[in-house]
N, C-alpha and C positions, 0 to 999 in steps of 0.2 A: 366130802370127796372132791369135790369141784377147787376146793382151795388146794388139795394137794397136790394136786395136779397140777393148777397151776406153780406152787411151789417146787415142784418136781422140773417142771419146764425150764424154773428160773434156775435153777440150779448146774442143770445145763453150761450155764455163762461160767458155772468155776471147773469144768473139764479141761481148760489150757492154762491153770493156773499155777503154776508152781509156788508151795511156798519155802524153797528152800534158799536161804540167806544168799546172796550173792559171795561167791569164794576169794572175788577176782574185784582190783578195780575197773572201774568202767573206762569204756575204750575213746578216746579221743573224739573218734567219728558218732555221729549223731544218724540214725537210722531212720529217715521218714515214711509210716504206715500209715497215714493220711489219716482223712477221719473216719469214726464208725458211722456206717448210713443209717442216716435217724430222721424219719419225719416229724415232720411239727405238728402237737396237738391242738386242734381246734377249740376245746373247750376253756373259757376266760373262766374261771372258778372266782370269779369276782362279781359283787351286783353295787349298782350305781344305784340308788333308788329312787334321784333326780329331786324334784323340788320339793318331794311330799315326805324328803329324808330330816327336811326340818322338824315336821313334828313327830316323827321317829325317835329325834334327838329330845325332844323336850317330853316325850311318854319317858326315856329314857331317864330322863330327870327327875319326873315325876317318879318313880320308880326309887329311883335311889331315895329320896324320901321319905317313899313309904317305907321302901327295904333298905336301908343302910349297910349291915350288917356283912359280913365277907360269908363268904361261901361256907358250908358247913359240912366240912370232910368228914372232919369224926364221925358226926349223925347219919351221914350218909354211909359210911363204910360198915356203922354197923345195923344198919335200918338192911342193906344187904347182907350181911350175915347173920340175918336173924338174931342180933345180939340188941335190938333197941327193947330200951326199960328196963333189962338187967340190972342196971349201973342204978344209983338213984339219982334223981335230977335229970337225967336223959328229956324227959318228957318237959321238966322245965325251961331244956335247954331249946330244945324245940316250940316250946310260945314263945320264947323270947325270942328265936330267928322269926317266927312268923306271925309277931305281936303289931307287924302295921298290916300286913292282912290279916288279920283278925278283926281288928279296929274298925278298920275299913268296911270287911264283908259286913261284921255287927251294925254298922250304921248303915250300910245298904239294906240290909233285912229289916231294920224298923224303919228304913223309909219302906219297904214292900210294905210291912204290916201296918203300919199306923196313916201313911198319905189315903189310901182306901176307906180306914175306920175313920178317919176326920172330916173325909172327903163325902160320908153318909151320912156321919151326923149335920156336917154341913148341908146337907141338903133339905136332911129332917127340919133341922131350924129355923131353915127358910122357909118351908112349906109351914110351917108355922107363924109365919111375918117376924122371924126372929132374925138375926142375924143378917140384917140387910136385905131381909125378904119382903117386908113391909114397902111397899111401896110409896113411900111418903121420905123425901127428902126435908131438911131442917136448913133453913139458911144462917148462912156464916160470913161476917166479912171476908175471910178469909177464903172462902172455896173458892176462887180463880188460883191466889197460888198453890191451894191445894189438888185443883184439879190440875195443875200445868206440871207440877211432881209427879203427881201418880203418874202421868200419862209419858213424863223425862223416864221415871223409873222402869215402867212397863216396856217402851220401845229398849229401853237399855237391856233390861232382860232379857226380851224379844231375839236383839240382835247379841246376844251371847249363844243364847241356843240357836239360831243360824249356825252360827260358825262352827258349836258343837256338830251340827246335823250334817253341817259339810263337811269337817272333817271325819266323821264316821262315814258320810255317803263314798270319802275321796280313799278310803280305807277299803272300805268297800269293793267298790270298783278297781282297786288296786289288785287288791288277794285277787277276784275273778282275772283280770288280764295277767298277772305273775301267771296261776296257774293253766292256763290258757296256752302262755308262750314256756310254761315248761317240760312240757312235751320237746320242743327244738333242744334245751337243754338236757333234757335226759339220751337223746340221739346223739348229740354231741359224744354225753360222755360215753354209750355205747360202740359209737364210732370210734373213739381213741383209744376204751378197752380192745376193739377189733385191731386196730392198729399196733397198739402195746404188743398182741397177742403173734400176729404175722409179721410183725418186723425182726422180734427177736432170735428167730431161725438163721435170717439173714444179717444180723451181725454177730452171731455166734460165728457162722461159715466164712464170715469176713474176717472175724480173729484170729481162725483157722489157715484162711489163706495167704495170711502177714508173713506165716512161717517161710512160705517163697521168697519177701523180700528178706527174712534172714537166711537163709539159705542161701540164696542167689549172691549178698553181698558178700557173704563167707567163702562160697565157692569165686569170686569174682577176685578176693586177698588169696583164696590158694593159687588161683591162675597166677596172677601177680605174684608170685611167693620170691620171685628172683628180683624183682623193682621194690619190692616191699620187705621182705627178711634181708634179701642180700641186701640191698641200700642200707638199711639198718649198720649190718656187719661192716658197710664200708665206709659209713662213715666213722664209724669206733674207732677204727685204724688209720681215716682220713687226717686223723688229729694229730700223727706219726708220720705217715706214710706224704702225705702231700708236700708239706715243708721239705721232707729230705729229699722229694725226687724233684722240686723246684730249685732247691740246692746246688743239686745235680745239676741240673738243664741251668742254672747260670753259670753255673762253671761251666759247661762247655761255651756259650757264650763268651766266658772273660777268654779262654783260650781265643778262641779265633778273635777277639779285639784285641789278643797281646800279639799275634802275629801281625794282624793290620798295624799294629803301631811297629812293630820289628822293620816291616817292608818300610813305614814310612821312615823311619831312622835311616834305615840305610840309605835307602833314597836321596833323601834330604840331605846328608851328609855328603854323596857324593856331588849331587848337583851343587852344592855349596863352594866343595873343595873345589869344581871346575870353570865355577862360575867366578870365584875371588879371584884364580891365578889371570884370566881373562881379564878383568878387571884390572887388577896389578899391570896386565900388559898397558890396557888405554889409559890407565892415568900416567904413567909414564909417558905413553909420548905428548899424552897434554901439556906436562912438563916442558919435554923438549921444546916443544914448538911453543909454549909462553915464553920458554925463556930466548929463543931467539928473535920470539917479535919484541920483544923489552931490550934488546940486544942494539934495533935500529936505532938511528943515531936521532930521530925523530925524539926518544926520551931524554937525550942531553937537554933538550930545551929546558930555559927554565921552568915556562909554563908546564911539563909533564914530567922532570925529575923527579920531582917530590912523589906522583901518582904513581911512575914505573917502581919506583924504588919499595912502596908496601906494597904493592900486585908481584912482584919478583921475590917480596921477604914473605910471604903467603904460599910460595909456590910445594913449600913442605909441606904441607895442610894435604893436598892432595894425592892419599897415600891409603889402602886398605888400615883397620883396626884390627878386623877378628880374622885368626888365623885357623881355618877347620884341618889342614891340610894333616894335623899330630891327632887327633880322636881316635879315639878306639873303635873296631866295627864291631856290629853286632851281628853277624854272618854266622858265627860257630851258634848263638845262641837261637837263632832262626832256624838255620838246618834244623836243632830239634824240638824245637813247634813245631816244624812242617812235619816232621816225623812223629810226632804226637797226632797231629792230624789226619792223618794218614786211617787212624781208625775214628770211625764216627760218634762221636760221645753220648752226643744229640739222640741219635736213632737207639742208643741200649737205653736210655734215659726215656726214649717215648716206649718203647717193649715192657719197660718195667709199668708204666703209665698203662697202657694196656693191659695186662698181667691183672693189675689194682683193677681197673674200669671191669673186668669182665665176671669181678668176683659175683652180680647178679643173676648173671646166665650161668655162672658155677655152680651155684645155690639149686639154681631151676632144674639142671640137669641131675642133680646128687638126689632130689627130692622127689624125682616123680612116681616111683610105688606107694611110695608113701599118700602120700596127695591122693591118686588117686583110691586108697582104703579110704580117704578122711571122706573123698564126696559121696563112694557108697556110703557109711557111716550115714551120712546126712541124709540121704533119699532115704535108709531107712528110718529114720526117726520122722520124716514127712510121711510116709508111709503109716507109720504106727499112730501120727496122730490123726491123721484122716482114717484107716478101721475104727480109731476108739471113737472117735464122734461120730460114725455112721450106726455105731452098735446101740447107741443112745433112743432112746423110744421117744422121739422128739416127734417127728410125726402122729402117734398115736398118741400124744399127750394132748399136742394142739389141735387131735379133731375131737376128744374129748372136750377140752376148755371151749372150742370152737362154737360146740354141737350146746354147752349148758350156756354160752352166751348169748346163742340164739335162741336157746327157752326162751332162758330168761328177756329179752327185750320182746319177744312175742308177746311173752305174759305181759306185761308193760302197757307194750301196744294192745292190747285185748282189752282190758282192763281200765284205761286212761279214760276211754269215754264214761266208764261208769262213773270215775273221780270226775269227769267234767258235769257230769248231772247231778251228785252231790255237791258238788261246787254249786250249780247253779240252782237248786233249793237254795242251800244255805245263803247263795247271793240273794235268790228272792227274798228270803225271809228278811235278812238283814235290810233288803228294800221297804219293807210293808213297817216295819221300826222306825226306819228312819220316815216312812210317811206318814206315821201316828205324830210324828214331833213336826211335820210339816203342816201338817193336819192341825193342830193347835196353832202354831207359830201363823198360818193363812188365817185363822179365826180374830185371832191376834193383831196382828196387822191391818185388815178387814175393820176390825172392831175401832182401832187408831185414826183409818182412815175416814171412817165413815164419821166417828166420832168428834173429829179434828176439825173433819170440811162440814158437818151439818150443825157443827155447834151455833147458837147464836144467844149470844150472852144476855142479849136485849127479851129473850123470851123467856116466861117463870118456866120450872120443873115441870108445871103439868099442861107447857103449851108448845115441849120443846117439839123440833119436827120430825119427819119420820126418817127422815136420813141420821139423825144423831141418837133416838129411838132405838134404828137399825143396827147402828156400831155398838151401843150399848147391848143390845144384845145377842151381836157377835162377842164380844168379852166374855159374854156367861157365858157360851157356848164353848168356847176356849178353855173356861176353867172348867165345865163337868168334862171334855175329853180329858183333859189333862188328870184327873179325879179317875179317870175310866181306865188312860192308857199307861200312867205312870208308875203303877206296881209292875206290867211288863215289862216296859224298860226295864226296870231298876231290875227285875231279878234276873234279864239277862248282861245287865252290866256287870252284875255281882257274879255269876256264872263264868263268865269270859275275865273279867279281871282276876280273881284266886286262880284259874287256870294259866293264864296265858301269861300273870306275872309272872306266876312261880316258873315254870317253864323259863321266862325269859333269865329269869335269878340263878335255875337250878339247872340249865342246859347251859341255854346261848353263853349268859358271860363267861361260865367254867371252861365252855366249849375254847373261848375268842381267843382266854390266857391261859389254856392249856392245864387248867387246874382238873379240868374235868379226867384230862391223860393221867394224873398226877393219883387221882381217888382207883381209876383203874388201874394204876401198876400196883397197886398196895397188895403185898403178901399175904399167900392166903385168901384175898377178897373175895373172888370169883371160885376159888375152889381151895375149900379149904385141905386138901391135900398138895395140892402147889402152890410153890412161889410163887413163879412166875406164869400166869395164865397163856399169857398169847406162845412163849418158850415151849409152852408142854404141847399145848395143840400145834403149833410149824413145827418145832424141833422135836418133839416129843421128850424134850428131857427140860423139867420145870426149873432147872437149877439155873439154866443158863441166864444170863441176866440182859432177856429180850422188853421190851417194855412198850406201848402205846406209845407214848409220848415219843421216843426217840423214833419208834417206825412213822410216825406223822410226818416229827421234822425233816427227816429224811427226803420221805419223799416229796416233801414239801420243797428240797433243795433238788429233787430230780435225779437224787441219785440210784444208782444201779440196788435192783432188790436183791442181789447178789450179799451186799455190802448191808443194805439196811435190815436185813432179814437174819444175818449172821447163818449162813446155807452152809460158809466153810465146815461148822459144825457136823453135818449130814454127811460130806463128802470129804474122805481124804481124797486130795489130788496124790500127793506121792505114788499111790497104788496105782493112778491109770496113769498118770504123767509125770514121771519123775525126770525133768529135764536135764536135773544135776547127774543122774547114770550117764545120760549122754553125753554132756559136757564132760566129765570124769573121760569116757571112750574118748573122746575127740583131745582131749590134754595129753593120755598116750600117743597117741599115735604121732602127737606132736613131737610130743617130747623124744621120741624117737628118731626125729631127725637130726641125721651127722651128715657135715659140712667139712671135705678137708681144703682147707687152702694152702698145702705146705708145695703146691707145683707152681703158686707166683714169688717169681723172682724179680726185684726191685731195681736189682744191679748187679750183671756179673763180675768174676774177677778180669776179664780185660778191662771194664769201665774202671773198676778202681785202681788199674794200674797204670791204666792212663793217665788219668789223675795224681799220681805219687808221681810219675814219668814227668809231667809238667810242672811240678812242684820242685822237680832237681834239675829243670831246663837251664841255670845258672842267670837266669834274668837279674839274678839279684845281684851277681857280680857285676854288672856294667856300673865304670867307673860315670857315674851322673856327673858327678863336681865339676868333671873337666867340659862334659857337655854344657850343661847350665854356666857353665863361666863364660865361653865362647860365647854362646846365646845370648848374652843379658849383655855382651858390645855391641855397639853399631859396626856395618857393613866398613863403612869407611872413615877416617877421623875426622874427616866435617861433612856435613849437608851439602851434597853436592848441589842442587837448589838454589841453597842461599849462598854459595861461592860464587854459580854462575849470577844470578842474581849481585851481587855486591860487584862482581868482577865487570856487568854491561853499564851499575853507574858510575863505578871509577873511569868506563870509559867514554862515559859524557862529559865528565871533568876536561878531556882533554881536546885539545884545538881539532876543529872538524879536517880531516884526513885520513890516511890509510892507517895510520895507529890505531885510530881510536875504530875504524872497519875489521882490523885485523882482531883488535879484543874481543869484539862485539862476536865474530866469526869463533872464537874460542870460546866466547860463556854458551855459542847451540851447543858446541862440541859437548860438554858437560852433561848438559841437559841431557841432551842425547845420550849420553853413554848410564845417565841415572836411570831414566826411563825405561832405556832396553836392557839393562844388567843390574842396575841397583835394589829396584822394585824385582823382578824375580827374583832375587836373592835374598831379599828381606821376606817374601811370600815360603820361601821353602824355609828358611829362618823360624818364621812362623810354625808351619808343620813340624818342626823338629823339635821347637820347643811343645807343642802340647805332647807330642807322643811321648819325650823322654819324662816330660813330668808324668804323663798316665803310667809310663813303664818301673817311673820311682815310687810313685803312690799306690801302684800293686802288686810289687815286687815284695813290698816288706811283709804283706798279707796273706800271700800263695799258699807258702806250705800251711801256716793255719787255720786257713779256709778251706783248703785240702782234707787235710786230718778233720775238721768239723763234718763236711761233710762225707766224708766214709764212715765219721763215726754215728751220725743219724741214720742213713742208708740200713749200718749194721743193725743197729736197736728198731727200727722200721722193722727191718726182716725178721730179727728175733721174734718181734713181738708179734708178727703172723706166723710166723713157725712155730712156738711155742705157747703164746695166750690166744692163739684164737680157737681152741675148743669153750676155755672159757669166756669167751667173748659171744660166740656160737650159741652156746646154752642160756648166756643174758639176754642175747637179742629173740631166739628160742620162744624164753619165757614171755618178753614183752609181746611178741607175735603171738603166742598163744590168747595170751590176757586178749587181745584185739579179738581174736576170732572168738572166743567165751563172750566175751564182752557183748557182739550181737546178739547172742541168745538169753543174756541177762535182760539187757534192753529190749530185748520180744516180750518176756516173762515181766518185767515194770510194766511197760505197755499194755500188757492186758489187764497185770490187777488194775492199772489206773481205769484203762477203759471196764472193765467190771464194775469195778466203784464207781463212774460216774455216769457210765453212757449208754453200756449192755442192759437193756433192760430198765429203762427209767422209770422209775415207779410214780411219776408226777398224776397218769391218769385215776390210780388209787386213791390218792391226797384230793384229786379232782372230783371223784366221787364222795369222799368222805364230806370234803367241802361243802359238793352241791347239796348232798342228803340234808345235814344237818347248819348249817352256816348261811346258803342260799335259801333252800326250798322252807327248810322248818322254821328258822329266825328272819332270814328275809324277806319272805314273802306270807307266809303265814302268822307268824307270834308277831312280828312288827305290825301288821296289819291289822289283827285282832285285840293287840293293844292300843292302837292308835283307834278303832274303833269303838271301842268302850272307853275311854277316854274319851272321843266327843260328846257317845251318848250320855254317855254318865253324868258329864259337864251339863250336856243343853237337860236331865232329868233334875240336876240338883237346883238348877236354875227355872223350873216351873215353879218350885214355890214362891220366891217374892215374884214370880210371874201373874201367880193366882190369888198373890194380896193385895196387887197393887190391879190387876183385870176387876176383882173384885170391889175395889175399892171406886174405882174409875167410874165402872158402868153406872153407877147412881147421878153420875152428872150428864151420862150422856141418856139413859133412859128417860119415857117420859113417865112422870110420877103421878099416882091416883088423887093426890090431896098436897096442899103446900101451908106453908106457915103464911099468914094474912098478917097486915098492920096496918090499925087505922093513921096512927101517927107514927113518925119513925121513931121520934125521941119519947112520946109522953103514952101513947093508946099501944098497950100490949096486941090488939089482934080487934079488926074493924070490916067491916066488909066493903069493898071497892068497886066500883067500876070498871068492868074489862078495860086491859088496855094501861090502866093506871100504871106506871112502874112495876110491871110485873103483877099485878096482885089483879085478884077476880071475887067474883061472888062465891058466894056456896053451893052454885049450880055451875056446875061446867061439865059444857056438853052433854047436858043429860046425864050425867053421872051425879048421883047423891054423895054430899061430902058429912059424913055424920062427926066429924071434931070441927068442924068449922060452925057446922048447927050447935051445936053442944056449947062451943067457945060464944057465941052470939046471942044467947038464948042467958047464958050465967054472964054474959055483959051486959 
C-alpha cells in the first residue's frame, strides 16, 4: 500500500506534461524557468573501509580461488521457481559451482573430527611414556640445531597465528563499530526519504507556476504585437519601400543642387562678363601710358633702344583672352527649378516615410479585440491548470507516505538496540575465539621465552633449571589448549566461511555488476503468471517492460521517478492537460488577425509630377560646349605677373633715371590690376566651371533617374496595396509560431525537468545501496569473511604449532633419566661423576634411575 502511494505522489510530476509532438518550430527566443528547487541529499551511499580494506581485498582473492566460477543464473532462476533437479545434471551442476566449498568445508570437518581424536590418543600415549611421554631424552650430536629449528619453526607458527588472530580481532571490532555508527546511516537515509517526500510537492507547484513565465512572456509579444508583428510586416516591404523613398528624398536633393549650380551659372557668368570688360578697360590704358613712356626720347639712347624696342613689341600681349560677353543664360531654365520648388518634394517623401514607420502602431490598433480574446484565452488555461493540480490528492498521499515513514524509522529506532545487543554477544563471542588462540599463542611464546632465556647448554637433560623446565612446560600446555580449543574454532570457521562466502559470491558480486538485477528481471521468475514482476506490481500491467536493473540505474543517475518508473503508463496527460487544445485556441484567434495597410501612401501624384516637371526643366539644352570652351582660356593672353615681373627687369637694364622709374611705376600698375580683377575673375571662372560641369553630368541622367524612381515608388505601393495581405498572413504565421513556441518550451521544460529533477529518486538507490552494498557486504559479509579468514588461518596453523611445541619441550624440559658414557669414543655407558661434561651417577637427587642400574650392572 505504502509503495503506491508513494507511486501515486510521483506520478503527480506527469499532470503538466504534454505529450503531444510539437506542431510548430521553436521560436527563436529562449524562455528562462530557472531551476527546480531541490535539496541536496545527505547520504554518501558509498563506504571507504580504510586500512583494513587490504585484507578485504585479499579474502576477496582468496575467494575467487576457492570460487572461480561466474555467477550461476540458470540454477538460481530455477532453484526460484521451484524447477531445481527436474533437468538432469541440475544437482551436478550445482557441486560443480560449489565444489571449492565443499572441499574446503570437508577439510574443515576432519580438521573438527580428527585434531580432537588425535589430540586423545595423543595424550593416551603419553600417559603411557609413549609418544614423548617418557621422560627420558637420548643425546644427539645434532640436538642444538635441532633444537634451534624447532624453536625457528615454532615462533614462525606462533607469529602467523598472531596475525591470523589479529586480523579476525581487527574484523571484529570492525563489524561492532560499522554497526554501531549505522544507526547515523540509516537516519541519513531516512532523512533524504523525508526529504525526497516534502520537496516534491514543491517542485511540482514550481512547474506549475513556470506557466506565468509563459504566460507573462506571451502576453508581453501580444503587448508588443505592433514592435513585433508590425516590425516584422515592415521590414518585408522595407526591402521595396526604403530604396524607392531614398530615391525619392535624393532627387529632391539633386533638384535643389541643380538650382544652386543654376544660381551659380548665372552669377558667375555675369560677374565675369563685368569683370572682363573692366579689365579690357585697364589694360588698355596700360597700353597707352607704356607706350608714351617708350615714347620719351630717353629710349633713343643707345643704351635703352634695344630694351624700349621688345617692352613696346610686347605691348600686344596685354589684351583679355576669354570672351564671356556671347554665352547663353540660363535664367528660362531656373525660373523652372524655382518653380519646381516651389512645392516641397522632401516633405511628401518624409509623409510617405511616415505612412511606412507607423505601420507598427497600425498593426497595434487593427488588433486589439483580438489580443485581448488571446490573454483571456491564456488566464484561462492558467486557471485550468492550477484547479487540475489542486484536484490531485497530493496532500493526502504525502501524509499517508509521511505517517508509514515514521512507522517505519520508529520501528528502526525501537529495534536498533536490540541489533546492538546481538551485535555485542556475537562481538563477545567472537572475543572469547579469538582469546582461546591467544590463550595458546601466550602459552607459546611464554614457553619460547622461558625456554630460550633458561636454556643452558652446559647443563645434561636431567639438571636443566627450572626456568627452562618452566618453558617447556608452557609448550605442553599450549599444545593440550590447542588439542582443547581447536575443534571450536574450526567448526566456527567452517560455519562462517560456507555462509558468508556464499553470500559474498551469490549477493554481493551479482549485486556490484548488476547481474543480480539481471536474474530478477527474467520472465516469469518471480511469478510465474508475469513477465514482468516489478511492471505488474507499479503498473499493474506485466507486459510493460519495467525491470530492476533499469529502475536501479536510474536512480543511480538521480533521475526523476517519473521517467524511471515509466508512470506515463498509469496517466494519460492529454485527458487532464491537453496543451495542444490550447495552442490550437490561441493559433485561431491568431490567425484571425487582418492588418489593412492600403491607407499608406508612399508618394502622391503632386511628388511625381514634380519630378516629370524637373526632368522637362530643359537643363539639358544648355549649350555646355560654348561654356567649357570659354572656361578652359585664361582670363588674359599672358600672366600678367610674369609681364610685370619681366617688364621691372628690363627696367633695370636701363641707365638709372625717370625711364627706368616710370617702368618700374607701370609693372605695380599690373600687379595691381591682376590682384584686384584678375584673381576674382579667375575665382568666379572657377565657380562656373564646376557648376556647368555638375549641370552637364546630370543633365544627361534626370529624366532616367526620374522614370527610375516613380517606377520603384509605383511597384513599393503596389506591393503594399496588393501583397500585403499576403505578407500579413506570413508574418501572421511566423508570430504565431513565436507565441506557440513558448508553450512548447513550457511542455520540453517540464518533461526535461520530470526526467531528471522532479522527484529524484537517488535516495531509493541510496537505500538499496546502503541495505545490501553498505550494511550486508560492507560491513558485515566483508567482516565475517576477513574473520574466518584469520581464524581459520591462525587454526590451520596450530598443527605444525603443536609438532614443533611438541617437539621443542623435550629440550627445554627437565628429564627423569639421561644417556651416560663412560668414554665418548670406546665405553657405550659408564657411570661419572657429577659435573663431568654433563653426565652423573645413577643417583640423582634422590630419584632412582633403574636403566642406568640395569646398563651398569650388564657392564
Amino acid at each position: 500500500m505504502a509503495v503506491e502511494l508513494c507511486l501515486l505522489l510521483l506520478l503527480l510530476c506527469g499532470s503538466t506534461v504534454s505529450e503531444v509532438q510539437p506542431l510548430h518550430k521553436p521560436p527563436p527566443g529562449t524562455l528562462d524557468f530557472g531551476f527546480v528547487p531541490a535539496k541536496t541529499y545527505d547520504t554518501n551511499a558509498y563506504h571507504e573501509p580504510g586500512p583494513i580494506g587490504i585484507l578485504f581485498r585479499l579474502v576477496h582473492s582468496f575467494l575467487y580461488l576457492v570460487q572461480p566460477n561466474s555467477f550461476p543464473q540458470d540454477l538460481i532462476k530455477k532453484l526460484t521457481q521451484q524447477k531445481f533437479g527436474n533437468v538432469q545434471g541440475d544437482y551436478q551442476k550445482a557441486i560443480y559451482y560449489e565444489i571449492g566449498f565443499i572441499v574446503s568445508a570437508a577439510l574443515g570437518l576432519l580438521f573438527v573430527l580428527l585434531l580432537p581424536l588425535v589430540g586423545l590418543c595423543f595424550c593416551m600415549c603419553r600417559c603411557c611414556d609413549n609418544c614423548g611421554g617418557e621422560m627420558h631424552q637420548r643425546q644427539k650430536k645434532n640436538a642444538d640445531c635441532r633444537r634451534g629449528c624447532f624453536a625457528t619453526f615454532l615462533f614462525v607458527a606462533s607469529l602467523i597465528i598472531s596475525i591470523g588472530v589479529l586480523c579476525a580481532y581487527a574484523a571484529n571490532q570492525h563489524l561492532t563499530s560499522q554497526v554501531r555508527g549505522a544507526k547515523n546511516l540509516v537516519h541519513s537515509n531516512f532523512k533524504d526519504l523525508r526529504i525526497f517526500l516534502n520537496d516534491t510537492p514543491g517542485q511540482i507547484d514550481y512547474l506549475v507556476s513556470q506557466y506565468n513565465t509563459t504566460k507573462n512572456k506571451a502576453l508581453s509579444d501580444l503587448n508588443n504585437v505592433g514592435p513585433l508583428l508590425g516590425s516584422r510586416v515592415q521590414e518585408r516591404f522595407a526591402k521595396e519601400v526604403r530604396p524607392a523613398l531614398d530615391a525619392a528624398l535624393t532627387m529632391a536633393g539633386a533638384i535643389r543642387e541643380t538650382k544652386e549650380a543654376l544660381e551659380n551659372v548665372s552669377v558667375s557668368v555675369e560677374v565675369l562678363q563685368e569683370g572682363t570688360e573692366r579689365l579690357h578697360s585697364n589694360l588698355t590704358d596700360v597700353k597707352i601710358h607704356l607706350s608714351n613712356t617708350l615714347s620719351d626720347s630717353a629710349c633713343s639712347a643707345a643704351q635703352a633702344a634695344s630694351t624700349c624696342n621688345i617692352i613696346r613689341n610686347s605691348l600686344n600681349q596685354l589684351n583679355i583672352n576669354a570672351n564671356f560677353s556671347g554665352l547663353p543664360g540660363v535664367s528660362e531654365q531656373l525660373a523652372k527649378v524655382n518653380d519646381i520648388l516651389k512645392i516641397d518634394l522632401s516633405s511628401l517623401v518624409q509623409k510617405g516615410y511616415a505612412a511606412f514607420n507607423d505601420t507598427p502602431d497600425l498593426v497595434l490598433n487593427q488588433t486589439r479585440n483580438i489580443l485581448s480574446d488571446i490573454k483571456n484565452l491564456l488566464d484561462l488555461i492558467g486557471s485550468n491548470i492550477t484547479s487540475f493540480t489542486q484536484m490531485l490528492p497530493v496532500q493526502k498521499v504525502l501524509s499517508d507516505l509521511t505517517i508509514y515513514l515514521t512507522q517505519s524509522e520508529a520501528y528502526v529506532q525501537d529495534h536498533f538496540p536490540l541489533v546492538e545487543q546481538y551485535d555485542f554477544y556475537r562481538w563477545l563471542g567472537c572475543l572469547i575465539l579469538c582469546c582461546m588462540v591467544i590463550l595458546i599463542l601466550v602459552f607459546y611464546y611464554l614457553g619460547l621465552l622461558c625456554g630460550t632465556c633458561g636454556y643452558d647448554k652446559h647443563a645434561s637433560p636431567t639438571t636443566r633449571g627450572c626456568i627452562s623446565n618452566t618453558g617447556g612446560n608452557f609448550l605442553m600446555a599450549g599444545v593440550g589448549f590447542s588439542f582443547l580449543f581447536s575443534w571450536v574454532l574450526m567448526i566456527t570457521v567452517v560455519i562462517t566461511f560456507v555462509t558468508g562466502g556464499n553470500v559474498e559470491k551469490l549477493v554481493c558480486e551479482p549485486f556490484e555488476d548488476r547481474t543480480l538485477f539481471k536474474v530478477l528481471d527474467t520472465p516469469y521468475l518471480l511469478n510465474r503468471h508475469w513477465r514482468n514482476y516489478l511492471s505488474a506490481i507499479v503498473l499493474k500491467n506485466p507486459d510493460i517492460n519495467l525491470t530492476f536493473e533499469k529502475v536501479y540505474s536510474d536512480c543511480k543517475e538521480n533521475k526523476g521517478i517519473y521517467t524511471t518508473l515509466h508512470l506515463e503508463n498509469l496517466f494519460n496527460i492529454n485527458e487532464f492537460l491537453n496543451i495542444s487544445m490550447y495552442t490550437e485556441d490561441v493559433s485561431l484567434k491568431i490567425e484571425h488577425i487582418n492588418v489593412n495597410l492600403s491607407n499608406i501612401v508612399l508618394l502622391d501624384e503632386i511628388g511625381k509630377r514634380n519630378l516629370l516637371d524637373f526632368s522637362s526643366s530643359g537643363i539639358d539644352g544648355i549649350n555646355f560646349a560654348a561654356y567649357l570652351t570659354e572656361i578652359n582660356k585664361s582670363i588674359t593672353k599672358v600672366d600678367l605677373l610674369s609681364f610685370a615681373n619681366d617688364l621691372e627687369a628690363r627696367a633695370d637694364q636701363l641707365p638709372k633715371g625717370a625711364l627706368e622709374n616710370a617702368l618700374k611705376g607701370h609693372a605695380n600698375s599690373i600687379r595691381m590690376i591682376h590682384n584686384q580683377q584678375v584673381v576674382p575673375l579667375e575665382q568666379a571662372m572657377s565657380t562656373l566651371n564646376q557648376s556647368i560641369r555638375l549641370l552637364q553630368r546630370t543633365s544627361s541622367e534626370f529624366m532616367v533617374k526620374v522614370r527610375n524612381v516613380i517606377s520603384a515608388v509605383d511597384a513599393a505601393q503596389f506591393l503594399i496595396s496588393n501583397d500585403a495581405s499576403l505578407v500579413i498572413i506570413q508574418e501572421t504565421k511566423k508570430y504565431m509560431d513565436m507565441i506557440i513556441g513558448y508553450f512548447e518550451q513550457y511542455v520540453e521544460w517540464v518533461k526535461e525537468s520530470i526526467t531528471m529533477e522532479v522527484a529524484a529518486c537517488k535516495p531509493i538507490a541510496n537505500v538499496i545501496d546502503t541495505a545490501v552494498d553498505i550494511f550486508l557486504c560492507s560491513y558485515v559479509i566483508d567482516s565475517v569473511n576477513t574473520f574466518w579468514f584469520g581464524l581459520g588461518g591462525s587454526s590451520i596453523f596450530l598443527i605444525p604449532a603443536i609438532i614443533c611445541a611438541v617437539k621443542l619441550s623435550k629440550y627445554y624440559r627437565r628429564m627423569d633419566t639421561e644417556d651416560v658414557y663412560d668414554d665418548v669414543e670406546t665405553i657405550p655407558m659408564k657411570n661419572m661423576e657429577n659435573g663431568n661434561n654433563g653426565y652423573h651417577k645413577e643417583h640423582l637427587y634422590g630419584i632412582h634411575n633403574p636403566v642406568m642400574t640395569s646398563s651398569v650392572e650388564q657392564w
